[in-house]
Each structure stands twice: as C-alpha cells, then as structure tokens.
C-alpha positions in Angstrom: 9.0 9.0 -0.5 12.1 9.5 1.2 10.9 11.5 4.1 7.9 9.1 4.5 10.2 6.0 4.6 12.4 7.8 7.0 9.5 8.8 9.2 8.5 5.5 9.3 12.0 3.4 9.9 11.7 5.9 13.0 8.4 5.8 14.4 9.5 1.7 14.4 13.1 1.9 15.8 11.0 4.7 18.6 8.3 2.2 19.0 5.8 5.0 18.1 2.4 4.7 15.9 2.5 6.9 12.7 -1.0 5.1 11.2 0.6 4.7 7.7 -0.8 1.6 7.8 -3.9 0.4 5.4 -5.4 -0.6 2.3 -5.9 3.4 1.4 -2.8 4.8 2.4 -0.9 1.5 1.1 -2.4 2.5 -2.8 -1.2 6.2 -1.7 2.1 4.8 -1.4 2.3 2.4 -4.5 1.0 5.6 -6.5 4.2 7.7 -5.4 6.5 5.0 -5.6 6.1 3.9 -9.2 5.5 7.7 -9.8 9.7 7.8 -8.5 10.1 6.3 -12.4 13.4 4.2 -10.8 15.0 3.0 -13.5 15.4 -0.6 -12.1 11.3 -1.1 -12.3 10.7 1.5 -15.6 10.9 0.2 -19.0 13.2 2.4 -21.0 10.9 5.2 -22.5 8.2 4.5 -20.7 7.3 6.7 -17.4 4.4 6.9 -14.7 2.6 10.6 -13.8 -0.1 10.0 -11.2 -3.1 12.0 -11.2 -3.6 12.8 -7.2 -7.2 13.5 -5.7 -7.2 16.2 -3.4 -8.1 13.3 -0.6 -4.4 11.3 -1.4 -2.6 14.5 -1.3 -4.3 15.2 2.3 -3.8 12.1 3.6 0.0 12.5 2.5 0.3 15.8 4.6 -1.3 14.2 7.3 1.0 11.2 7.8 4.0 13.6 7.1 3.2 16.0 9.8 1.9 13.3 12.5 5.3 11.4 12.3 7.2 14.7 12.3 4.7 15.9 15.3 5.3 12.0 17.0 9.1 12.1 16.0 9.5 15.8 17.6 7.5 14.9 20.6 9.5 11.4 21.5 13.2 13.7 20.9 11.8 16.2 23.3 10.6 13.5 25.8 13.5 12.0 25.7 15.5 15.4 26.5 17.9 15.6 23.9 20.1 19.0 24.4 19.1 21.7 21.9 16.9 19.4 20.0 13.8 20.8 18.1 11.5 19.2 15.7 13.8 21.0 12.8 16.2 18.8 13.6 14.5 15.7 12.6 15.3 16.4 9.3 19.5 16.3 9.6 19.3 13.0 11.1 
C-alpha cells in the first residue's frame, strides 16, 4: 500500500499516467487496504485476510512496475546526476 500510494502521489506531482485508475483496480485497492487491519477502522478482535485471484495479484505487479518503469524514466529524462530507478525507493 505504501509503495502504491507513493507511486501514485508521484506519477501526480510528475504529471505522468500510472493507469491505477478503475472500477477493477479500485476493488484491488479496497481489498489491500482493509487487509492493512489499521486499528482506527478494525473492531478490536476482529481482522480482515483477503483471498487474492491470481488476476488481482497480476494487476498489482503490473501497476507497481509501470509507475516504477514511468517514475525511473521521468528521473532519467529529467537528468538527475547518478540517478537510477533504485533510487526511487529512498525518496
């Protein structure tokens, strides 16, 4: 959740698509955000465990990997010194 968030606070602040958008992918998202358990929407004792089809899980990977493909791409175009797509993630 927190990498998709981040990818896509990004991709917005970039101006860039990353196509998490939708009915399908929104559901993807709602399913791993109540499966977080966050205390502040869980009832005490109580606790959430999706069951993922193999097509959710895909669809996951594939937004994850375009925005770190789009994110990479728009650091490089924009010639940052030494930057590579690994450092997406200590930003």
């Amino acid at each position: 959740m927190e990498a998709w968030n981040a990818l896509e606070e990004l991709a917005d602040a970039l101006d860039i698509p990353l196509d998490s958008r939708g009915e399908v992918t929104a559901k993807i998202y709602d399913k791993a955000f109540w499966a977080m358990n966050l205390p502040s929407v869980t009832p005490e004792g109580e606790s959430y465990s999706p069951i993922w089809r193999p097509a959710e899980l895909e669809r996951m990977r594939q937004i994850l990997r375009t925005g770190a493909q789009l994110l990479a791409h728009e650091v490089s175009a924009a010639h940052v010194e030494g930057a590579s797509p690994d450092d997406l993630w200590k930003l």
